[in-house]
C-alpha positions in Angstrom: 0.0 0.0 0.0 1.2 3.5 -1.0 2.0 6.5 1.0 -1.9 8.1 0.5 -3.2 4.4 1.4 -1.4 4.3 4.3 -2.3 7.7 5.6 -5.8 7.3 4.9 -6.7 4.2 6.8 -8.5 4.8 9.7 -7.1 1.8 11.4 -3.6 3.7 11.4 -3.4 5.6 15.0 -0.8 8.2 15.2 2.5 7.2 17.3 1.4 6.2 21.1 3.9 7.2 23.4 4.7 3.6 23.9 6.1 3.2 20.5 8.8 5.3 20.9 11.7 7.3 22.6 13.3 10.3 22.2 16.4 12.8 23.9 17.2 16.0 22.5 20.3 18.2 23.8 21.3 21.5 23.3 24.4 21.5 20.8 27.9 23.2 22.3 27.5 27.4 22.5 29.8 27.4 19.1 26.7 26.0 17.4 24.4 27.3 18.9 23.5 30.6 17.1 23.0 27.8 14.0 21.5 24.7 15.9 18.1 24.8 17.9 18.7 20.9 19.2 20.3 17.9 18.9 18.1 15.0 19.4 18.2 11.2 18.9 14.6 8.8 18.0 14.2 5.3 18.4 11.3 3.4 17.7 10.6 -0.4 17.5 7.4 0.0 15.9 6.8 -1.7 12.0 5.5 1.8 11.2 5.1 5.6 12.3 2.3 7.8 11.0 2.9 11.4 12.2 2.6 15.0 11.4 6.0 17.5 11.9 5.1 21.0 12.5 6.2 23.9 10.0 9.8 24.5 11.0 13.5 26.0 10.0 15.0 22.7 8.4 16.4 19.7 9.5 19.1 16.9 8.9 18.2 13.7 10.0 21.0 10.5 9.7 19.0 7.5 9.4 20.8 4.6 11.5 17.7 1.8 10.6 14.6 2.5 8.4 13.3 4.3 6.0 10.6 6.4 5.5 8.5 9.3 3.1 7.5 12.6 3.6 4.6 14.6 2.0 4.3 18.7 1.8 1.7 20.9 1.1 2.1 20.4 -2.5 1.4 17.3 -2.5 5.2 16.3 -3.2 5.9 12.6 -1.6 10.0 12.2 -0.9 11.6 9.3 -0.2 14.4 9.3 2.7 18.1 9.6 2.3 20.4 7.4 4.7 21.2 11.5 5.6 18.0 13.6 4.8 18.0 16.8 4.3 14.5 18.7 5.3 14.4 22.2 4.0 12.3 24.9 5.8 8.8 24.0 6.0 5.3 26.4 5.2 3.4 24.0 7.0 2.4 20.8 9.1 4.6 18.1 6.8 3.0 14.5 7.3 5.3 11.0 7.3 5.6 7.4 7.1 8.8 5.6 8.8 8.9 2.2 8.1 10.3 0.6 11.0 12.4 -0.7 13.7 13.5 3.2 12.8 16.7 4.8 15.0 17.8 8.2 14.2 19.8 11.0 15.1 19.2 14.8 13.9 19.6 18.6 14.3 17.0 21.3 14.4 18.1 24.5 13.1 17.9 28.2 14.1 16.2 30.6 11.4 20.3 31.7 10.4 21.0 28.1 10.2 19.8 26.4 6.9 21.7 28.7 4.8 24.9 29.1 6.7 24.9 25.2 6.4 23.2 24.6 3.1 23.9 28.2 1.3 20.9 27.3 -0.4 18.0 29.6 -0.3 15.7 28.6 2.0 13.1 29.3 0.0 13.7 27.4 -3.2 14.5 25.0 -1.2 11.7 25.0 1.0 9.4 21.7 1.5 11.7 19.2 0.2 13.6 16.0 1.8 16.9 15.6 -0.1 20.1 13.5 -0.4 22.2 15.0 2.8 25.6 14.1 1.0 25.1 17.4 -1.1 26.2 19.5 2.0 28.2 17.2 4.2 30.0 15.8 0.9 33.4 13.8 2.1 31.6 13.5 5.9 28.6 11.2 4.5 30.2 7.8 4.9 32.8 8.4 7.5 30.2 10.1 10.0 27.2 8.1 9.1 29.4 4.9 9.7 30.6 5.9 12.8 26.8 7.1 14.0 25.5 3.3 13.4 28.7 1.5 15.2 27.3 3.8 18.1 23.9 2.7 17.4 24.5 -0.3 17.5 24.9 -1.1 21.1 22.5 -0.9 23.4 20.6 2.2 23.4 21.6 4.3 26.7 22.2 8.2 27.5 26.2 7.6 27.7 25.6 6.2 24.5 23.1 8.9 23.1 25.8 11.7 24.4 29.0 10.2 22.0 26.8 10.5 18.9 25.8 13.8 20.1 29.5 14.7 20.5 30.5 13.1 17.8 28.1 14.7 15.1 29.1 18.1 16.8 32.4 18.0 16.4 32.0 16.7 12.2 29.8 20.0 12.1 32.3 22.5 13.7 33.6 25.1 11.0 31.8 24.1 8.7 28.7 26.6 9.0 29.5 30.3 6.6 28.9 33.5 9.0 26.2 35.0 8.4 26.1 39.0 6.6 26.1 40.9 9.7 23.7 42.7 7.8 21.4 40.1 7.5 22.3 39.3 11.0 20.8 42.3 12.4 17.7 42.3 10.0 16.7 38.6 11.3 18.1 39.7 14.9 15.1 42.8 14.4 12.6 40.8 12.6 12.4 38.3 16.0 12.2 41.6 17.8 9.0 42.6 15.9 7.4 39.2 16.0 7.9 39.1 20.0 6.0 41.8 19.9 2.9 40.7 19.5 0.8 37.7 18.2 -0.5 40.0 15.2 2.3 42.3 14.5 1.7 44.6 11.8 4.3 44.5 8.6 4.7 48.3 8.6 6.6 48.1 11.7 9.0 46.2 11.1 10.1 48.3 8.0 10.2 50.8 10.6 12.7 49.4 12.5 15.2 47.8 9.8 17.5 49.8 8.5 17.1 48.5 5.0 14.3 48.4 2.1 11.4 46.0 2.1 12.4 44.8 -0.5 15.8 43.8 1.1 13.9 42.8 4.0 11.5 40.6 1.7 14.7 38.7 0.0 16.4 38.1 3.5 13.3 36.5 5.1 13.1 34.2 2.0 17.0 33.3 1.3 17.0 32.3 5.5 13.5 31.6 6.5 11.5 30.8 3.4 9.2 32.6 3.6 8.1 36.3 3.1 7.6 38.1 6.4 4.0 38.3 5.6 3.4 34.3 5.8 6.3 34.5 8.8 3.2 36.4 10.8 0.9 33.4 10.2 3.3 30.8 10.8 4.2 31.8 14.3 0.9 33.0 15.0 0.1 29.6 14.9 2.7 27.9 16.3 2.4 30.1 19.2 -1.0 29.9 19.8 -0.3 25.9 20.0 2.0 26.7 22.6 -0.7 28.9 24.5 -3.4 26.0 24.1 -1.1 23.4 25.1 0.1 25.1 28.1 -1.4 23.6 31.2 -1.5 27.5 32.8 -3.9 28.2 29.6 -7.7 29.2 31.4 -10.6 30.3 29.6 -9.4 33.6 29.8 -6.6 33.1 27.3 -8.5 30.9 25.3 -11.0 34.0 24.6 -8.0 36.1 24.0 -6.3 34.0 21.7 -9.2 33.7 19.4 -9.3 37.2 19.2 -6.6 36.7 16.7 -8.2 35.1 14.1 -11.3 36.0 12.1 -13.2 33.4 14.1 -13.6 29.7 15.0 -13.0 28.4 11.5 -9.8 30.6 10.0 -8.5 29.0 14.1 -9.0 26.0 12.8 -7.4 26.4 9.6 -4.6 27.8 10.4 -3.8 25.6 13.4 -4.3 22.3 11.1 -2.3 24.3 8.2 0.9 25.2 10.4 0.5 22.2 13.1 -0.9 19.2 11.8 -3.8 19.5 14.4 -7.1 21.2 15.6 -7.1 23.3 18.5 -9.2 21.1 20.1 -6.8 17.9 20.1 -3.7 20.5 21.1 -6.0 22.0 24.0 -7.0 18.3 25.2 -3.6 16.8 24.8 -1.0 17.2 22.2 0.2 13.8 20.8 3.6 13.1 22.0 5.8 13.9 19.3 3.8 17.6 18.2 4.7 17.7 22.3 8.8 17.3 21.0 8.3 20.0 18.8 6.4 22.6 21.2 8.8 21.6 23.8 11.7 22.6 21.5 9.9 25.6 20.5 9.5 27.1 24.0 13.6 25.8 25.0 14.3 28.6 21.8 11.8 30.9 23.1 13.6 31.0 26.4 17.2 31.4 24.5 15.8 34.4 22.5 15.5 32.8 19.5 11.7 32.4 19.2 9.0 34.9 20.2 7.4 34.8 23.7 4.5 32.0 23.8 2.1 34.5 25.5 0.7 37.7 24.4 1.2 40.6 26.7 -1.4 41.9 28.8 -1.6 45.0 26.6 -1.2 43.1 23.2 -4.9 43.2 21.7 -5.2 42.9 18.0 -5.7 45.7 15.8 
């Protein structure tokens, strides 16, 4: 059965907690302005049927299994021993044919294209082959990764691949323009302040042209600033309703950001993979991963705050 067969059968439950394990790290402070989280995954399960949240890109070094990813276009890719996930514009859904171990890296925003120097956005909503950007690395590093695996599966264990993939990925991320640097450095600025921010501002506060601004946002994030607002919009508000803190009270505010109910919904499902209702009740355990990691950046400056401010009421 294909990828859509598989996805449609109502018999197929997303990933239980029981089918799975992860640990993510934080990667050493000389990564870290690139690298939101390292993080290993290990599952024992024939097959895992989940939904990844929009996001800044990925590599992933597959130690056992294979799997497929879809995007909003309706692309299917097949996995790469190292996979290569470009910046997402929304929820991406996937298959992982199992017993499947593997270790990855989240990237910051500045990330992707330091690593890649690809454009983020032409290369946005893909999975490709890995061995493009770690060239010479591929078979030396992946080897090494599944002698570690190998064993049996522990933190000391878990901490040597960590090491081991930091230390392959030292010097080998391009510094960013220190122009662009301060434009993306601003543009987290302006989305922090507020859950709705209006675009104006934050060509009032770059020292450049929109324009500039525009072709920044896409080369690193992948987006215009424009879509940028709706993405974190929504990824925030997920964070809101999945906060155990989150009363009625914030629930009423929240939805004051969206043209109602439905456009919620939309935009939730769109950027998330899930209705607010499900993230309210209880997010499934790996959207939990991704929120998790989104509020560790949050704290670190790198993402927006997760709450709007007491005077932050949409315009």
């Amino acid at each position: 059965m294909g990828f859509d067969g598989l996805w449609v059968d109502r018999s197929l439950a997303l990933s239980e907690p029981q089918d799975f394990t992860i640990n993510t790290v934080r990667p050493p402070e000389s990564l870290a302005p690139y690298i939101n989280s390292f993080y290993t995954f290990r599952s024992e399960s024939n097959l895992i049927r989940d939904v990844q949240p929009a996001s800044f890109g990925h590599v992933m070094f597959f130690l056992n299994g294979a799997g497929e990813a879809r995007f909003i276009d309706g692309t299917i890719f097949e996995s790469h021993p190292i996979s290569l996930i470009g910046p997402s514009t929304s929820a991406m859904q996937y298959l992982v044919k199992g017993p499947f171990h593997c270790i990855g890296l989240a990237f910051h925003p500045a990330g992707y294209f330091s690593f890649t120097g690809q454009n983020a956005k032409d290369s946005s909503n893909q999975l490709i082959d890995g061995k493009r950007a770690l060239e010479d690395l591929q078979l030396q590093l992946l080897g090494k990764l599944k002698e570690l695996n190998a064993g049996s599966p522990s933190e000391e264990n878990d901490q040597k691949m960590f090491g081991l993939l930091a230390q392959h990925l030292e010097g080998r991320f391009k510094p960013v323009r220190q122009k662009h640097d301060d434009a993306i450095t601003k543009m987290f600025e302006w989305l922090n302040s507020s859950l709705s921010p209006e675009l104006s501002e934050l060509y009032d506060i770059v020292e450049i042209s929109p324009r500039q601004m525009q072709r920044i946002c896409n080369d690193h994030i992948g987006c215009s600033p424009k879509y940028l607002i709706r993405k974190y919009r929504a990824i925030r508000a997920s964070m809101i309703l999945n906060d155990p803190d989150c009363d009625n009270a914030k629930r009423d505010q929240l939805s004051d950001y969206f043209y109602d109910q439905p456009h919620m919904i939309r935009e939730l499902n769109l950027f998330t993979g899930r209705t607010p209702k499900i993230i309210d009740q209880e997010a499934t355990p790996l959207l939990q991963m991704w929120l998790d990691r989104a509020k560790a950046a949050e704290k670190s400056g790198i993402y927006p705050q997760i709450s709007p401010k007491e005077d932050d009421h949409p315009q």
